[in-house]
C-alpha positions as CSV (number, residue, x, y, z in Angstrom):
1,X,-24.0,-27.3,18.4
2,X,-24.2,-26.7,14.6
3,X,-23.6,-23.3,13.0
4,X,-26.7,-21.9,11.9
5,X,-26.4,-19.8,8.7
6,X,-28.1,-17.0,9.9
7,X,-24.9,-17.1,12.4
8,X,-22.4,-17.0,9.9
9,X,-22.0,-13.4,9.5
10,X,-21.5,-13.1,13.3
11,X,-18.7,-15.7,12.9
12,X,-17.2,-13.4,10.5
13,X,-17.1,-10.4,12.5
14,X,-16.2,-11.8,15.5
15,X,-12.8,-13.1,13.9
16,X,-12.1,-9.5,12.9
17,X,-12.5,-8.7,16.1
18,X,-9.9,-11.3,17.6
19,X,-7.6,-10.5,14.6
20,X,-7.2,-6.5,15.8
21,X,-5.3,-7.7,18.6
22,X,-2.8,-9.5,16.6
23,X,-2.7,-7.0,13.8
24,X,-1.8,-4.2,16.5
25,X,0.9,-5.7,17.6
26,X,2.5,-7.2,14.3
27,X,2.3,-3.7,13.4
28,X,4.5,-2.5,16.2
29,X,7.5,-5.5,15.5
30,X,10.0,-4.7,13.6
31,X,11.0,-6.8,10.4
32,X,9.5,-7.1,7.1
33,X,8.1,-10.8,8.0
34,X,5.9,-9.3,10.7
35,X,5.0,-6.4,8.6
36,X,4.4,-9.1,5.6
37,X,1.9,-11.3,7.9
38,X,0.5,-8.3,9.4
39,X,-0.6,-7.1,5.8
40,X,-2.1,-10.4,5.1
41,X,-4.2,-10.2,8.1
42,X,-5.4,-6.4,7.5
43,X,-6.6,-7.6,4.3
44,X,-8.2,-10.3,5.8
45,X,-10.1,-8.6,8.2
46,X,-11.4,-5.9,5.3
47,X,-12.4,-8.1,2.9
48,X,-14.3,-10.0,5.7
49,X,-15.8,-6.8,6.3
50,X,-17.3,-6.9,2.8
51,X,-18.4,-10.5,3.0
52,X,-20.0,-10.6,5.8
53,X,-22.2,-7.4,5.2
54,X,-22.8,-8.7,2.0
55,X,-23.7,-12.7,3.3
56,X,-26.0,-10.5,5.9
57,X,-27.8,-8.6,3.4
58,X,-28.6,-11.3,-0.1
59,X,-29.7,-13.6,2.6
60,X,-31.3,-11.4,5.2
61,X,-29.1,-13.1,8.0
62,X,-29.3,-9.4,9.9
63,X,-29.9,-10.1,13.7
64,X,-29.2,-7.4,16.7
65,X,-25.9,-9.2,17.7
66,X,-24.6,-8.2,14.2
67,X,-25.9,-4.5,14.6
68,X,-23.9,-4.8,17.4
69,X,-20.8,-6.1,16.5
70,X,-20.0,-4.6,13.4
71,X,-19.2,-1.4,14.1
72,X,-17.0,-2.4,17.3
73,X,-15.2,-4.3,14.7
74,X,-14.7,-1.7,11.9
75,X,-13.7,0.5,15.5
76,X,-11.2,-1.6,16.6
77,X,-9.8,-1.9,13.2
78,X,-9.5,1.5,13.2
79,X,-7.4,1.5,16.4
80,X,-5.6,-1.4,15.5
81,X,-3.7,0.3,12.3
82,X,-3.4,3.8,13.3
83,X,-3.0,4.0,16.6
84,X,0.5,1.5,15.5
85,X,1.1,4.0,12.8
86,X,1.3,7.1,15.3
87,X,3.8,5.1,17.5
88,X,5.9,3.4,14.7
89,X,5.6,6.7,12.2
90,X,7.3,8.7,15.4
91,X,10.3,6.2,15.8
92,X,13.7,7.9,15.0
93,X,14.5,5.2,11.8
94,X,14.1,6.4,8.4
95,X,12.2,3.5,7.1
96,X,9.6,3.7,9.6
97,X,8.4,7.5,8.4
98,X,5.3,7.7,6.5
99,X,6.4,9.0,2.8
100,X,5.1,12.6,2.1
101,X,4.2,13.1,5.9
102,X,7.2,11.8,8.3
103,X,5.5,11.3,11.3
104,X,1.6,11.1,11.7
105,X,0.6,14.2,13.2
106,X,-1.4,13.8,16.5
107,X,-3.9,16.3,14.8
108,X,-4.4,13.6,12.5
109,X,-5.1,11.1,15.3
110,X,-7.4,13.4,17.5
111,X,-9.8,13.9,14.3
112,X,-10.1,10.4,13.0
113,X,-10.8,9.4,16.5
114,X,-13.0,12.4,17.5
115,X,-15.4,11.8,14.2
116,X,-16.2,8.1,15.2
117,X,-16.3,9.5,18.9
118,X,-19.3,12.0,18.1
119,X,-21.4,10.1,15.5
120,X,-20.6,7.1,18.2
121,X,-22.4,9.0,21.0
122,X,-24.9,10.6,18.8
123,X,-26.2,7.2,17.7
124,X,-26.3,5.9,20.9
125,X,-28.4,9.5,21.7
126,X,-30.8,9.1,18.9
127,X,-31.1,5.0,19.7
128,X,-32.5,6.0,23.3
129,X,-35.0,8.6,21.2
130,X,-36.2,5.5,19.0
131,X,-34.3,6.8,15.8
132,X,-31.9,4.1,14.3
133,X,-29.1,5.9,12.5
134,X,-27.3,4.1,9.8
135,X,-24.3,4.3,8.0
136,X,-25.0,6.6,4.8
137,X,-22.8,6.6,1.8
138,X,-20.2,9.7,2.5
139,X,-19.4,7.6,5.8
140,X,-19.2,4.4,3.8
141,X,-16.8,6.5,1.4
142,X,-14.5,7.5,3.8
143,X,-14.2,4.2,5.9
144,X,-13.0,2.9,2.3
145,X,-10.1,5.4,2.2
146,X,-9.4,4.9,5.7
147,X,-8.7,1.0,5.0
148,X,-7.3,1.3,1.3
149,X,-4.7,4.1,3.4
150,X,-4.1,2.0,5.9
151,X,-3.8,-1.5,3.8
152,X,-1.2,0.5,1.6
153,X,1.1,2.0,4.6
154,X,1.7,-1.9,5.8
155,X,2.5,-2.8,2.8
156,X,5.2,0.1,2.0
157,X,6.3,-1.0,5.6
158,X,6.8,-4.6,4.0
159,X,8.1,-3.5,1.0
160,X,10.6,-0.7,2.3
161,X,11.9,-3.4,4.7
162,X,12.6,-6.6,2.1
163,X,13.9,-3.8,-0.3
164,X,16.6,-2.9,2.7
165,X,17.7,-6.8,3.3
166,X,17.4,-7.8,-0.4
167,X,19.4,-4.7,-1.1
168,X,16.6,-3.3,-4.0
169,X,18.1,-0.7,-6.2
170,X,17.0,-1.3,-9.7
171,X,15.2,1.4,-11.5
172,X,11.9,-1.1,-11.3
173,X,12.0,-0.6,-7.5
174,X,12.6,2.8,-7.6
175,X,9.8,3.8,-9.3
176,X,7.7,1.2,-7.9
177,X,8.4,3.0,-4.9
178,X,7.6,6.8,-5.9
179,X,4.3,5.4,-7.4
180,X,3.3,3.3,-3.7
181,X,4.8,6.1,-1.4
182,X,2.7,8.9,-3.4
183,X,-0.9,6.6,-2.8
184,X,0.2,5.9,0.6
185,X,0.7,9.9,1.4
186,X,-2.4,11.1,-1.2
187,X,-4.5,8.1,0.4
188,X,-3.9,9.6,3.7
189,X,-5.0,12.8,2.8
190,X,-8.3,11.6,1.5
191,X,-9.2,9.8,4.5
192,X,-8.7,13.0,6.3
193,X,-10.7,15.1,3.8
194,X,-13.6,12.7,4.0
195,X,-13.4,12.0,7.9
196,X,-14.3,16.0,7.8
197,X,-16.7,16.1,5.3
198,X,-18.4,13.0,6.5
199,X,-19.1,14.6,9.6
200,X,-20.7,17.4,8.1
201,X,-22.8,15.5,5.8
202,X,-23.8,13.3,9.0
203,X,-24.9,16.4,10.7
204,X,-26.6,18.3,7.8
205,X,-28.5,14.7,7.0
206,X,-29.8,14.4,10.8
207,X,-29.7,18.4,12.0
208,X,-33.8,18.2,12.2
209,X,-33.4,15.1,14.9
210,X,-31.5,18.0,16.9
211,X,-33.2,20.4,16.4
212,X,-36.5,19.0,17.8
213,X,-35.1,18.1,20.9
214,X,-33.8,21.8,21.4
């Protein structure tokens, strides 16, 4: 059967989703080639996010599968970088730590997860009330930061581990280094920041849908 071009961005998104698999675990092997392909694939997967969303809106090729899918895929995106990052930031070698931060803190974990758990279930609350809530722009904003952080960590992790079996010490690397560990540890930050005020702006934006149900 022929692909039908109103299927095309459904194509897309389902490849994400059979590429966080794979990404998870390249994530968790050691060695800067893993760490190398993994990067490649993360970038894939975001800037298919983009094209896809974009394909589905100039054309109008939006269907119900793609409501659907999307956001399981941006989810399991989500899952497959940092839930990798928790487990390989707590390993005892030095290059593994993330620069600023050492370790990811569960704290950091348990809120990323618990915002996309609560606007999750109060979707799916509003949806069985008739109210379709999208994405609005503060969400959009910080799902951004949240791939730009986590796009820059597995590069640092390919870079800090070529710069270790290539021997890197000149004062080009060095600073290249201080400049990328500083995004990836401010980067982090952000995400955080705007997971939190997200969540605020998603509630303030939709507090009259709760309200009226008392």
């Amino acid at each position: 059967m022929a692909l039908s071009r109103l299927d095309l961005p459904n194509v897309i998104t389902i490849a994400r989703i059979v590429a966080c698999p794979i990404l998870f675990a390249l994530i968790l092997l050691p060695g800067a080639f893993y760490q190398i392909l993994a990067f490649l694939i993360f970038l894939a997967a975001a800037l298919s996010d983009l094209w896809d969303g974009y394909l589905a809106r100039k054309h109008g090729w939006i269907t119900d599968t793609g409501k659907l899918l999307d956001p399981v895929a941006d989810k399991l995106l989500l899952v497959a970088t940092f839930i990798p990052f928790f487990i390989v930031s707590h390993r005892p070698e030095p290059l593994d730590s993330i620069p600023w931060w050492g370790a990811l803190p569960l704290w950091v974990i348990l809120v990323i997860f618990g915002r996309e758990l609560l606007v999750t279930l109060f979707r799916a609350w509003a949806a069985r009330r008739g109210s379709v809530l999208s994405a609005g722009p503060s969400g959009k904003v910080k799902a951004f930061t949240q791939n730009f952080f986590s796009g820059a960590l597995i590069l640092w992790y390919s870079l800090v581990r070529l710069a270790e079996v290539g021997g890197w010490g000149s004062m080009t690397w060095r600073l290249w280094s201080a400049f990328h560990g500083t995004v990836v540890a401010i980067s982090l930050g952000l995400a955080i920041a705007l997971t939190v005020y997200s969540l605020g702006v998603y509630y303030r934006e939709h507090r009259q849908l709760l309200e009226s149900e008392g």
